[in-house]
N, CA and C of each residue as an Amber inpcrd file, in Angstrom:
protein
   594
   0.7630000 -31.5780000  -8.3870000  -0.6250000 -31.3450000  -8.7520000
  -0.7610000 -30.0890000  -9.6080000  -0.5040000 -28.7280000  -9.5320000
  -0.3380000 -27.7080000  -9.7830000   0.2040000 -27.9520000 -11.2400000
   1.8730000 -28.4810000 -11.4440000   2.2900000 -28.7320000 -12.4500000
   0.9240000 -29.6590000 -13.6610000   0.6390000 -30.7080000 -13.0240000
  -0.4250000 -31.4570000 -13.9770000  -1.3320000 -30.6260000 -14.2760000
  -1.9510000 -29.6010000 -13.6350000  -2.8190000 -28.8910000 -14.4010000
  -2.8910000 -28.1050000 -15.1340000  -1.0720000 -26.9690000 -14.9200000
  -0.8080000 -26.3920000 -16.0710000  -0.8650000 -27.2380000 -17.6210000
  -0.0990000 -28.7410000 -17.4380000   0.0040000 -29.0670000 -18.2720000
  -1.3630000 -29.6910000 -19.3960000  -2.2820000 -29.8640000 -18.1730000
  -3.3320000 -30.1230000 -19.1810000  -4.2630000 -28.7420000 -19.5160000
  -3.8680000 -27.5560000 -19.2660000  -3.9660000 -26.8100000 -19.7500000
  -3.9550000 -26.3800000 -21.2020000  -2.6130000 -26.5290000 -20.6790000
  -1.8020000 -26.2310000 -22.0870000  -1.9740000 -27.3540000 -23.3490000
  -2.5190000 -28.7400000 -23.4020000  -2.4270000 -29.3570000 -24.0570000
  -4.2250000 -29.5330000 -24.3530000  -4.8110000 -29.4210000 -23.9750000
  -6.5080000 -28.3380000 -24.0260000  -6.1770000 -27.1930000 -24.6600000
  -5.5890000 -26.2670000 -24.5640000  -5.5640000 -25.2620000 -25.6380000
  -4.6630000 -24.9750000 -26.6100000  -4.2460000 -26.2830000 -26.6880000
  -3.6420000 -26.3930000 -28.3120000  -4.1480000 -26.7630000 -29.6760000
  -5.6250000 -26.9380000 -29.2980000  -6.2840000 -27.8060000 -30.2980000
  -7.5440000 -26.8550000 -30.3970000  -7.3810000 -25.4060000 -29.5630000
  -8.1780000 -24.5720000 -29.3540000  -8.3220000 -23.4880000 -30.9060000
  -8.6230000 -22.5900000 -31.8510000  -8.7980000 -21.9060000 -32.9410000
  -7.6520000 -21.0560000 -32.0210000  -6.3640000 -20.4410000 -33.2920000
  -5.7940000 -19.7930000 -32.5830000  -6.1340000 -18.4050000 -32.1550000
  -5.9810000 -18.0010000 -30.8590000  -5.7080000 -16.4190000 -30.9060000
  -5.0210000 -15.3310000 -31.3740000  -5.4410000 -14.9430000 -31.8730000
  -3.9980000 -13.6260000 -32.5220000  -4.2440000 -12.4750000 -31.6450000
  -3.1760000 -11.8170000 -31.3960000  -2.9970000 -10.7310000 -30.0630000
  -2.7870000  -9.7420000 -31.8930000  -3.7240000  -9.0440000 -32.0580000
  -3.8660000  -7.9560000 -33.0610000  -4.4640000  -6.3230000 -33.0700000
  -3.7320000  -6.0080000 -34.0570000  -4.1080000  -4.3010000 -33.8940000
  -5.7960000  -3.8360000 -33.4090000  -5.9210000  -3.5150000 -32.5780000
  -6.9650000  -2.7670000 -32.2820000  -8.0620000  -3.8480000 -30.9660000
  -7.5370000  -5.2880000 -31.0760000  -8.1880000  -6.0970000 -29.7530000
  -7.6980000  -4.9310000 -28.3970000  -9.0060000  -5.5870000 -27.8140000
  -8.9810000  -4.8380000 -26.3100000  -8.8400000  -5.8270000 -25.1500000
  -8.0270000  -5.8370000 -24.4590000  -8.7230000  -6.9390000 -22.9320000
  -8.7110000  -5.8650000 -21.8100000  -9.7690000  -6.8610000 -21.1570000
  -9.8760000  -6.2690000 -19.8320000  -9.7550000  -7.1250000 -18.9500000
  -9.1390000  -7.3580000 -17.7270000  -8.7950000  -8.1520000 -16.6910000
  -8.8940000  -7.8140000 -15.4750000  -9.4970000  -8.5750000 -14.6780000
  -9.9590000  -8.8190000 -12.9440000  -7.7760000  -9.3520000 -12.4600000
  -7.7630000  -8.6630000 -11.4570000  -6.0340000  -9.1070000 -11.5950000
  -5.9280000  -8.5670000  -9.8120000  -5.6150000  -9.6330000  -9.4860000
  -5.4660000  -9.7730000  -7.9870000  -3.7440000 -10.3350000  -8.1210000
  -3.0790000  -8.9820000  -6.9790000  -1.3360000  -8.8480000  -6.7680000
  -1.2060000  -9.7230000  -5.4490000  -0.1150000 -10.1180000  -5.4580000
   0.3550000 -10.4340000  -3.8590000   1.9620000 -10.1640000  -3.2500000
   2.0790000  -9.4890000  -2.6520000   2.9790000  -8.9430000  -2.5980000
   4.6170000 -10.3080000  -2.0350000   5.0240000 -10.3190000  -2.7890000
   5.6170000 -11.2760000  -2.7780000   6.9600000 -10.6240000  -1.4530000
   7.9910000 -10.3290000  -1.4540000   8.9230000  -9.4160000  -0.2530000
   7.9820000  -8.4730000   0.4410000   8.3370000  -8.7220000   1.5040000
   7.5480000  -6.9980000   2.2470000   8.2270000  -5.9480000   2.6310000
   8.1750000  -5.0070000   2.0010000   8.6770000  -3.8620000   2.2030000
   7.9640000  -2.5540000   2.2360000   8.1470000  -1.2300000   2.5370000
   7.2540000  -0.5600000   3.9750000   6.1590000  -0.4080000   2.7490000
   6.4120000   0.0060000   1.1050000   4.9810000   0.2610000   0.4650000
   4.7210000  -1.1600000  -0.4960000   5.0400000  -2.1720000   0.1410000
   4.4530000  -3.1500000  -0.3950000   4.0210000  -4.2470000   0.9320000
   3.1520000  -4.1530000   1.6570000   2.6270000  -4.7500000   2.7040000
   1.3910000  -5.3110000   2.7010000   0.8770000  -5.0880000   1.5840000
  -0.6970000  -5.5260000   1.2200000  -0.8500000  -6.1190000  -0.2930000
  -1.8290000  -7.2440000   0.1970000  -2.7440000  -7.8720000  -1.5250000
  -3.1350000  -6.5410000  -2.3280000  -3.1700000  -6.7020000  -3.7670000
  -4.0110000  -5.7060000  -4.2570000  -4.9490000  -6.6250000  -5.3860000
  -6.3920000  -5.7380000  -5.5290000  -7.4440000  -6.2890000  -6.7510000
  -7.3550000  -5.3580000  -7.2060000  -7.7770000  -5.1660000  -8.6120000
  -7.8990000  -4.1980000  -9.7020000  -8.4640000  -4.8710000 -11.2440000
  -8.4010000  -3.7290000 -12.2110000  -8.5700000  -3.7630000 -13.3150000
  -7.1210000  -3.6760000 -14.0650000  -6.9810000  -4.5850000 -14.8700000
  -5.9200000  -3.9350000 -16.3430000  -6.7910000  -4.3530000 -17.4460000
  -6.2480000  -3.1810000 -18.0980000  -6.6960000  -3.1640000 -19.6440000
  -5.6200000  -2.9740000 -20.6250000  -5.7220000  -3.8640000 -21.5560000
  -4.4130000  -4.1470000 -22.5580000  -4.9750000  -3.3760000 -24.0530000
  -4.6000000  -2.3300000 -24.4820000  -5.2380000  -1.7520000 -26.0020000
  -4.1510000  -1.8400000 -26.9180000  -4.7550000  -3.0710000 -27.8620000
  -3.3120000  -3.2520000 -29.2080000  -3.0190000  -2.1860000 -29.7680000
  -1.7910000  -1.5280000 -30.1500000  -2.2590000  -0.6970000 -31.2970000
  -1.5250000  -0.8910000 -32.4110000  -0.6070000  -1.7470000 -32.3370000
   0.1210000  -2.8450000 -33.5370000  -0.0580000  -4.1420000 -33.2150000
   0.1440000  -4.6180000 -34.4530000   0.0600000  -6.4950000 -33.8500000
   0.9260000  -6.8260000 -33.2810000   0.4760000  -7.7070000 -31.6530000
   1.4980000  -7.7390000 -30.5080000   2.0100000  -6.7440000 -29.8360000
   1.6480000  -5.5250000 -30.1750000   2.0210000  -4.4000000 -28.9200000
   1.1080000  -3.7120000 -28.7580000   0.4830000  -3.7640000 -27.1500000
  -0.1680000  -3.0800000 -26.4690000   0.3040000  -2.0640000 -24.8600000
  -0.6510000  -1.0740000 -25.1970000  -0.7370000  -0.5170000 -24.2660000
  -1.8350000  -0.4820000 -22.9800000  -0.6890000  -0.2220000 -21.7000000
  -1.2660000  -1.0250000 -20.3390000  -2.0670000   0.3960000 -19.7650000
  -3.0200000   0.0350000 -19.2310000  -3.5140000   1.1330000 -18.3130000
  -4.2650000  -0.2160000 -16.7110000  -4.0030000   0.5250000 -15.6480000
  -4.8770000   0.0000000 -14.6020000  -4.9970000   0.7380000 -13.4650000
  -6.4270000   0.0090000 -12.9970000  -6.5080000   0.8210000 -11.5080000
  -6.6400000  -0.0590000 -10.7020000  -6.0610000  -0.3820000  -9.5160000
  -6.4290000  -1.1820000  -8.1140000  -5.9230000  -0.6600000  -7.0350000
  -6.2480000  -1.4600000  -5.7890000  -6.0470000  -1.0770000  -4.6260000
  -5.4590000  -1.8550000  -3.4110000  -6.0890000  -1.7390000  -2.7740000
  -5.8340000  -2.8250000  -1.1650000  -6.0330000  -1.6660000  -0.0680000
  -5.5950000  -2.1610000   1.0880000  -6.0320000  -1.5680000   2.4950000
  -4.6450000  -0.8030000   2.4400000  -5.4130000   0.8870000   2.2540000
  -4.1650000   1.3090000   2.4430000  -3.5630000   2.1820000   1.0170000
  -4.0130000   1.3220000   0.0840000  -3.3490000   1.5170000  -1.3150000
  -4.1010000   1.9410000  -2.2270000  -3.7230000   3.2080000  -3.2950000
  -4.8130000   3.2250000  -4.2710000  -3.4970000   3.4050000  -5.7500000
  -3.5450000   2.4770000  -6.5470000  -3.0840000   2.3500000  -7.9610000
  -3.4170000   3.1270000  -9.2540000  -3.1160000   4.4330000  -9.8190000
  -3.9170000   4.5230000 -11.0020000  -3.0080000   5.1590000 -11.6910000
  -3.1390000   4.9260000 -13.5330000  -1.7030000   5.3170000 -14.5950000
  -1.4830000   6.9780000 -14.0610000  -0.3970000   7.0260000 -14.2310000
   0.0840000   8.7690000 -14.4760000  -0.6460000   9.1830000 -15.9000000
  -0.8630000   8.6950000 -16.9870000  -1.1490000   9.4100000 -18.0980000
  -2.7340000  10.0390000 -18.5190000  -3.4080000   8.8420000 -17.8540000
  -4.9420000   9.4590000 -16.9610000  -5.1820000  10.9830000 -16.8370000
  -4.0360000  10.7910000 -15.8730000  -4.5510000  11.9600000 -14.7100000
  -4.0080000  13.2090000 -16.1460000  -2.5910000  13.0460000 -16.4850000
  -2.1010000  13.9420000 -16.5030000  -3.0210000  14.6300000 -18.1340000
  -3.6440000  13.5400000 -19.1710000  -4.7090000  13.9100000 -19.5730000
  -5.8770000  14.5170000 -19.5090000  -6.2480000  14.2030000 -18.0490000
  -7.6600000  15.1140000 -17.4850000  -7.3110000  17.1090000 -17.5830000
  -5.6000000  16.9200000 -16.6970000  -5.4450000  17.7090000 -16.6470000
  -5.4830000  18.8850000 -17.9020000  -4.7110000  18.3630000 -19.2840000
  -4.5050000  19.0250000 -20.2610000  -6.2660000  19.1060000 -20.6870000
  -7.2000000  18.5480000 -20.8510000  -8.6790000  18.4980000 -20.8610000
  -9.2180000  19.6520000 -20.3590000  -9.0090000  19.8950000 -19.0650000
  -9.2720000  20.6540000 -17.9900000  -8.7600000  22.2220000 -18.7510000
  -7.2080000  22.0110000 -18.8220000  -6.5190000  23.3620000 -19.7690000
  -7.5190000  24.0710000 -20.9660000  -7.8090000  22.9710000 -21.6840000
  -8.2030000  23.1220000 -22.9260000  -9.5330000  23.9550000 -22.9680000
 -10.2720000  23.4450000 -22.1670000 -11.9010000  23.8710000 -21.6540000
 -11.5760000  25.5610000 -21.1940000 -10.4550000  25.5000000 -20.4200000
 -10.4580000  27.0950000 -20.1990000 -10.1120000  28.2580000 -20.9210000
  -9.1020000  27.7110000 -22.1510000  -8.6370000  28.2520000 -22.9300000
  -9.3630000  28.3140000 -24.7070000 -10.4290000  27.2370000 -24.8650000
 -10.5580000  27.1820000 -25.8010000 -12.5710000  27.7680000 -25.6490000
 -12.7370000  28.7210000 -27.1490000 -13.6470000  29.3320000 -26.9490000
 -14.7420000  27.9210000 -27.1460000 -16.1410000  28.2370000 -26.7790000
 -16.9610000  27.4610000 -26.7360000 -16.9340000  25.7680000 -25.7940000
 -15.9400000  26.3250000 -24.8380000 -16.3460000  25.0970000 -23.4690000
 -15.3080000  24.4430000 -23.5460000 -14.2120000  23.9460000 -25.0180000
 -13.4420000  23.2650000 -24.3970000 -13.6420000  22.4560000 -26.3150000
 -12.6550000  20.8140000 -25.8800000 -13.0290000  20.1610000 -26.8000000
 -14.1230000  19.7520000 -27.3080000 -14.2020000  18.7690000 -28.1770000
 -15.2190000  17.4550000 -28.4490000 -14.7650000  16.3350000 -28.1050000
 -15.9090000  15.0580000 -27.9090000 -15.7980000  14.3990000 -26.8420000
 -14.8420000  13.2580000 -27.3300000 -14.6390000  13.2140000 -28.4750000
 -13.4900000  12.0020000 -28.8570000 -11.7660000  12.7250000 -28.6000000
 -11.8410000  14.2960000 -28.6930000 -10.5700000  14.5120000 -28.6880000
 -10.5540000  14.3560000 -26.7410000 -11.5470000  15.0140000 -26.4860000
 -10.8820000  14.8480000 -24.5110000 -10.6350000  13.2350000 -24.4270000
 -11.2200000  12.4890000 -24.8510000 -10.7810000  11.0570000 -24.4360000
  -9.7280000  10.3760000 -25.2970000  -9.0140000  10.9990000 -26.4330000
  -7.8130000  11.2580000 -26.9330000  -7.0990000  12.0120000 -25.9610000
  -7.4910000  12.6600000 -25.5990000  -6.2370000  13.6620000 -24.7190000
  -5.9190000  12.5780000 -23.3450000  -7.1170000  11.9470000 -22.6450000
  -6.9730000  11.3560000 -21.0190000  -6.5700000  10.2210000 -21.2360000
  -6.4170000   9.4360000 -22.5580000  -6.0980000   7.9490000 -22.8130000
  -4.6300000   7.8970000 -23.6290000  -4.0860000   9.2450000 -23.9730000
  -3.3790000   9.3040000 -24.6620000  -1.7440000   8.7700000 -24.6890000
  -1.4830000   8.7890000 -22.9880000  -0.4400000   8.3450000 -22.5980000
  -0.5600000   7.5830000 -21.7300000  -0.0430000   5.9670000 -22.1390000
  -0.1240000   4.9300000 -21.5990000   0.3330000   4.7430000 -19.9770000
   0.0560000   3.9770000 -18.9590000   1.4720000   3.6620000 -17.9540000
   2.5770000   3.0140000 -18.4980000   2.3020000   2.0130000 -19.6740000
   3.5360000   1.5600000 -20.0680000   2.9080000   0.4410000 -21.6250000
   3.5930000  -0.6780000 -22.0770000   3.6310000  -1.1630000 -22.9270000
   3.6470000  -2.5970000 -22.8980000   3.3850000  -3.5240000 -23.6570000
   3.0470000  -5.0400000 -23.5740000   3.8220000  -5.2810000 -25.0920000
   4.8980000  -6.2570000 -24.6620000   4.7440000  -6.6610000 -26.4630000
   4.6170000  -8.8640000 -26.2550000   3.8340000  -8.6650000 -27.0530000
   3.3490000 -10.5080000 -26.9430000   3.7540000 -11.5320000 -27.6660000
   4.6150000 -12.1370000 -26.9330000   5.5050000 -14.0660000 -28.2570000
   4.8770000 -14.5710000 -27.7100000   4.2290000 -15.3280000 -29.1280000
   3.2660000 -16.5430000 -29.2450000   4.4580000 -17.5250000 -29.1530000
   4.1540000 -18.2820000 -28.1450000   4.7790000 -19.7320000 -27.8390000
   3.9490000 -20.2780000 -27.9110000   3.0920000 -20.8060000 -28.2220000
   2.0360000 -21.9270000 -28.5300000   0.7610000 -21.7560000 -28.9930000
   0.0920000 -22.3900000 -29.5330000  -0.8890000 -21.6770000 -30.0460000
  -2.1180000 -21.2660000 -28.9060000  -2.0950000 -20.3830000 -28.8680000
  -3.1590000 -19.3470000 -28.2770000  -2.6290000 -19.2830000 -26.6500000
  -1.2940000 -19.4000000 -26.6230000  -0.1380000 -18.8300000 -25.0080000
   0.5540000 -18.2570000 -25.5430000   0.8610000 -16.9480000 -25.1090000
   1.6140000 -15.8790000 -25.1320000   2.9230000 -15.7650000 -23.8090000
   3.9030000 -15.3240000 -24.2530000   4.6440000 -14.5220000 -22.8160000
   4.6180000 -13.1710000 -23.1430000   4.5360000 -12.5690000 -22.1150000
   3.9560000 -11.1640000 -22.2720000   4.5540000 -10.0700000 -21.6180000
   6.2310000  -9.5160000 -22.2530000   7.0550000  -8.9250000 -21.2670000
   6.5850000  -7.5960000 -21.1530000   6.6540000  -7.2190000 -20.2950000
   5.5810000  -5.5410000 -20.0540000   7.1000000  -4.2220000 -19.2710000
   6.6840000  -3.1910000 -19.6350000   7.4570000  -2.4770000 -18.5510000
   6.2050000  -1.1650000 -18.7110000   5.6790000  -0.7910000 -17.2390000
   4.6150000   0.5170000 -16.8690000   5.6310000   1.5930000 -15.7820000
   6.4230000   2.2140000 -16.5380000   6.6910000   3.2970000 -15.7130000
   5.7180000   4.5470000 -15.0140000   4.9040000   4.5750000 -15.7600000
   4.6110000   5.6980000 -15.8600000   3.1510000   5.7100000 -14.5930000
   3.4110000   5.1610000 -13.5170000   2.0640000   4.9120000 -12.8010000
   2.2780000   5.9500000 -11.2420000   0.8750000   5.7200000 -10.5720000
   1.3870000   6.8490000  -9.3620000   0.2720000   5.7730000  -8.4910000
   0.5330000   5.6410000  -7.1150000  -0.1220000   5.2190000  -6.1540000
  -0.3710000   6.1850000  -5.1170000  -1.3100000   6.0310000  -4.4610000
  -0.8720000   5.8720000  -2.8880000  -1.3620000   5.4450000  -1.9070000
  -0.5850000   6.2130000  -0.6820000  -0.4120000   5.1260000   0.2830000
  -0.8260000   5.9020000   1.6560000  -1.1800000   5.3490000   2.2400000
  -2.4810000   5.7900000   3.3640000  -1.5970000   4.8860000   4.6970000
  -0.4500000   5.4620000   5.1190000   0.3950000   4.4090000   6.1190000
   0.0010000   4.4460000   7.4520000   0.1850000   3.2090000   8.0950000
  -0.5780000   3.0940000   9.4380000  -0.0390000   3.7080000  10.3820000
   1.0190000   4.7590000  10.3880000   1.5870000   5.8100000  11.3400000
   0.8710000   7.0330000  10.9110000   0.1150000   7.3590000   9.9180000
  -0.2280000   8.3860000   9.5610000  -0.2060000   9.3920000   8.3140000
   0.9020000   8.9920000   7.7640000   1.8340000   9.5800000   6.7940000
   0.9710000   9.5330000   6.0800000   0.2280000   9.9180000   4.8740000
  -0.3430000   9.6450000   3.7260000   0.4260000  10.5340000   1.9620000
   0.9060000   9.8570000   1.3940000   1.2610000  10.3590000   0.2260000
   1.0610000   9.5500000  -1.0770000   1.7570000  10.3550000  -1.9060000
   1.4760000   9.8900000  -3.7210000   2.8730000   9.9370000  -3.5680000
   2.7480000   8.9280000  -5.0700000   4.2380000   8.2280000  -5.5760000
   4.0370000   8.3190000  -6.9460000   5.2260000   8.4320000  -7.4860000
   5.6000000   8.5170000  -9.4810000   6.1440000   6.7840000  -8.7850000
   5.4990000   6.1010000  -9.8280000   6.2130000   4.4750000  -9.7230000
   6.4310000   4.0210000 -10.8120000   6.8870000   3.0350000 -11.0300000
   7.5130000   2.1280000 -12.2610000   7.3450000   0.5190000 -11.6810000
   6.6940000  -0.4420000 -12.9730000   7.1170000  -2.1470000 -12.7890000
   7.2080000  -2.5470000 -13.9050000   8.1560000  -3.5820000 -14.0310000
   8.1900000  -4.2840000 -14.8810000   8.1620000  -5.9380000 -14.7200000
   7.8430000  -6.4320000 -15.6300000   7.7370000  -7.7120000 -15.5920000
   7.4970000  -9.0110000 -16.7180000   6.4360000 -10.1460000 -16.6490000
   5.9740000 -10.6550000 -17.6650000   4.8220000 -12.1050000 -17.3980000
   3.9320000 -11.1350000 -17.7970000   2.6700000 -12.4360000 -17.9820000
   2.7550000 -13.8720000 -18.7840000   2.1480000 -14.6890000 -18.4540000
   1.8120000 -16.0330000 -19.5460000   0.4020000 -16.1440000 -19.4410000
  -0.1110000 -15.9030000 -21.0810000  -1.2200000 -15.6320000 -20.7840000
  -1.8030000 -16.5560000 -21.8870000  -2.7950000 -17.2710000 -21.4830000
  -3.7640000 -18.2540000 -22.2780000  -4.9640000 -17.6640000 -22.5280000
  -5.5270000 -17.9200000 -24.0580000  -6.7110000 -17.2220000 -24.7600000
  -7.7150000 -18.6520000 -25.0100000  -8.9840000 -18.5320000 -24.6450000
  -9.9110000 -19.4890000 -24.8940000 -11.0320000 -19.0120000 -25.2830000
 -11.6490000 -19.2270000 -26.6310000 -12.4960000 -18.8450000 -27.9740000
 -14.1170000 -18.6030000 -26.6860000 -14.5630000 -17.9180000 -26.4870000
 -16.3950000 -17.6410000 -26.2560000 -17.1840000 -17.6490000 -27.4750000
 -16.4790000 -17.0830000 -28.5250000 -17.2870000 -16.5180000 -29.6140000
 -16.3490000 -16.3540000 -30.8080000 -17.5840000 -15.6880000 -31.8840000
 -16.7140000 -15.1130000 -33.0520000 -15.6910000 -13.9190000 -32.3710000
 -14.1020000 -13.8610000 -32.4760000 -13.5650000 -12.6640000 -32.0760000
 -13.0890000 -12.2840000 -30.7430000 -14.0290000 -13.7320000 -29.7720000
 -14.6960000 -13.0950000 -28.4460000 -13.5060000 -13.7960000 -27.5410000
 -12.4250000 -13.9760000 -26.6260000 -11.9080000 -14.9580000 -26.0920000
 -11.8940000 -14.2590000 -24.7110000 -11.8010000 -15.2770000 -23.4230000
 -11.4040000 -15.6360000 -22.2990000  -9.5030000 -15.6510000 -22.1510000
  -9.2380000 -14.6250000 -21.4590000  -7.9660000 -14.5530000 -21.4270000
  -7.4460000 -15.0070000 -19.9660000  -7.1900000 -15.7120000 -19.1370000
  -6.1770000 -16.2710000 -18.1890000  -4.4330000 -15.7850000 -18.2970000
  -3.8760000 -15.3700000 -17.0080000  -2.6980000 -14.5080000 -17.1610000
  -2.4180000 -15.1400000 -15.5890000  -0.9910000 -15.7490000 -15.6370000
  -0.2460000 -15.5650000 -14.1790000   1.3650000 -14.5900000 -14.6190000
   1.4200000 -13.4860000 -13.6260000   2.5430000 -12.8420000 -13.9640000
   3.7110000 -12.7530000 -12.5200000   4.7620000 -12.2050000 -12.7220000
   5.7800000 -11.5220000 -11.4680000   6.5030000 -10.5050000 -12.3100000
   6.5370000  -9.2680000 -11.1740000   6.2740000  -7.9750000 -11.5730000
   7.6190000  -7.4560000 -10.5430000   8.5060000  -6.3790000 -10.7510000
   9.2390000  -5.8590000  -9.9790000   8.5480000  -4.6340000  -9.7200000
   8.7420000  -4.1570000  -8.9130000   8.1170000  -2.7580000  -8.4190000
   8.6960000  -1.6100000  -8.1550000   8.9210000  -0.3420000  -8.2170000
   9.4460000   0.3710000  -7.2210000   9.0950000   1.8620000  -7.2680000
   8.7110000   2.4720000  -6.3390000   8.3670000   3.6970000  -6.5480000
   9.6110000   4.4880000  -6.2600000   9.5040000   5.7030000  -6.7380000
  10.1300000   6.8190000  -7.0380000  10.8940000   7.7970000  -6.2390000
  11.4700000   6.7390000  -4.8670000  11.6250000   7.8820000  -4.1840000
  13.0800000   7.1920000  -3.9370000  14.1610000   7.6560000  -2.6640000
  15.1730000   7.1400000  -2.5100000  15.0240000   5.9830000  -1.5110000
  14.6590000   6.1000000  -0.4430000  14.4560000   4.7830000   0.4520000
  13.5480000   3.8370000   0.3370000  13.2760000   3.7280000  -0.8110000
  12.5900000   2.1020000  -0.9940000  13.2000000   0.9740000  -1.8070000
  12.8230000  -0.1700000  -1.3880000  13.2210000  -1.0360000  -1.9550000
  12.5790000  -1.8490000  -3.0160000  13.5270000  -2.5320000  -3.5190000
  12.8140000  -3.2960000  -4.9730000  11.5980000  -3.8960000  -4.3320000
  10.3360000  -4.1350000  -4.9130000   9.3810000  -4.9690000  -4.5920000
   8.9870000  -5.6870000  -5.4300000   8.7150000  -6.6560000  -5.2200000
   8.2710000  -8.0680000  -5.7060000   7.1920000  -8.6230000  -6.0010000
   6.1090000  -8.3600000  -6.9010000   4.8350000  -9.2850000  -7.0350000
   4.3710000  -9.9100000  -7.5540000   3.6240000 -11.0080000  -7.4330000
   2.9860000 -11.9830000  -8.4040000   1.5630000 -11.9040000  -8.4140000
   0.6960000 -12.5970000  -9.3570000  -0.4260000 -12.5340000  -9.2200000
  -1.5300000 -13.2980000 -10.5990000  -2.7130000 -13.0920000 -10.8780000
  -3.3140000 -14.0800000 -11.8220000  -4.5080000 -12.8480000 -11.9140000
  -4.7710000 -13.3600000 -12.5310000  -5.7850000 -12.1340000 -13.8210000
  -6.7130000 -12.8840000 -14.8140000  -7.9720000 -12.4470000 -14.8010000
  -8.7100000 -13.3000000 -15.5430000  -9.6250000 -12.2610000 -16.0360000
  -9.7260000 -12.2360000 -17.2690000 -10.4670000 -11.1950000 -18.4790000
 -11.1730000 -11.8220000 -19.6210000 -11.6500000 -10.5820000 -20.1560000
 -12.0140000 -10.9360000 -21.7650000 -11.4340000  -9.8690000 -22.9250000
 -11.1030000 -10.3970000 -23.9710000 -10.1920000 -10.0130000 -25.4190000
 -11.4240000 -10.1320000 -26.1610000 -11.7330000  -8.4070000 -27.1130000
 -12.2190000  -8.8580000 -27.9370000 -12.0930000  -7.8870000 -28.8700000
């Protein structure tokens, strides 16, 4: 059953106007994880946001935030932007920057990278690697800490036209996981994501 519906999927959006994954499109995506192995910091579903920003044709950069019971997800390059923001304001006469360079400075460094092959018209595979991310973790003995993490993986992701420019993006991915420390193990996730590109 499952199989038949990918396939009429896919044969519905072949006859669709193609998508082009191009310099400067944005998506944003609803993206619910499931932790596929369980291991001690992968024990929970997560929901969140990703956002994909082209900045060549076919390569984008990943940023996201989500969570679960227990868990909070958000890029290292964020934060570590606020921080230099924060620097700047103290050091620089009259308050600090202007408002396009601080959000140049907090957006400036990605968690990681997307590059996108068109296999069909308007399906992509979408191999990603986000080192650069930090969680944490709120453990049911008590422990509570932050993590430097890294995943990699790869989406298949289908684009369907709303508008001039405007498309509906659909994504199922599996993701390796692992944070940054010595006793953890590889983790495993899959999950589906549903956005808009425009």
């Amino acid at each position: 059953m499952k199989k038949n519906i990918l396939i009429l999927i896919l044969i519905s959006s072949h006859g669709i106007a193609n998508a082009q994954v191009d310099q400067g499109n944005f998506s944003i995506n609803l993206t619910h994880k499931v932790a596929v192995n369980n291991t001690k910091l992968m024990r929970n579903n997560l929901t969140g946001i990703d956002v994909e920003w082209n900045v060549a044709d076919n390569v984008g950069l990943n940023y996201s935030i989500y969570g679960g019971e227990g868990v909070f997800h958000m890029p290292a390059g964020p934060a570590i932007g606020v921080a230099a923001v924060c620097v700047a304001a103290c050091f620089w006469a009259g308050g600090g920057l202007d408002f396009e360079s601080e959000m140049l400075l907090i957006f400036a460094i990605p968690e990681g990278v997307t590059y996108n092959f068109e296999i069909a018209q308007n399906t992509y595979i979408s191999p990603y690697i986000n080192p650069l991310g930090l969680e944490y973790h709120d453990y049911p003995e008590g422990e509570n800490r932050w993590f430097g993490m890294g995943s990699a993986g790869t989406k298949i992701k289908m684009f369907m036209p709303v508008g001039s420019e405007v498309y509906v993006v659909f994504s199922g991915f599996a993701e390796a996981q692992l944070e940054y420390t010595s006793d953890q193990q590889l983790g495993i996730r899959a999950g589906l994501s549903c956005g808009i590109s425009f």
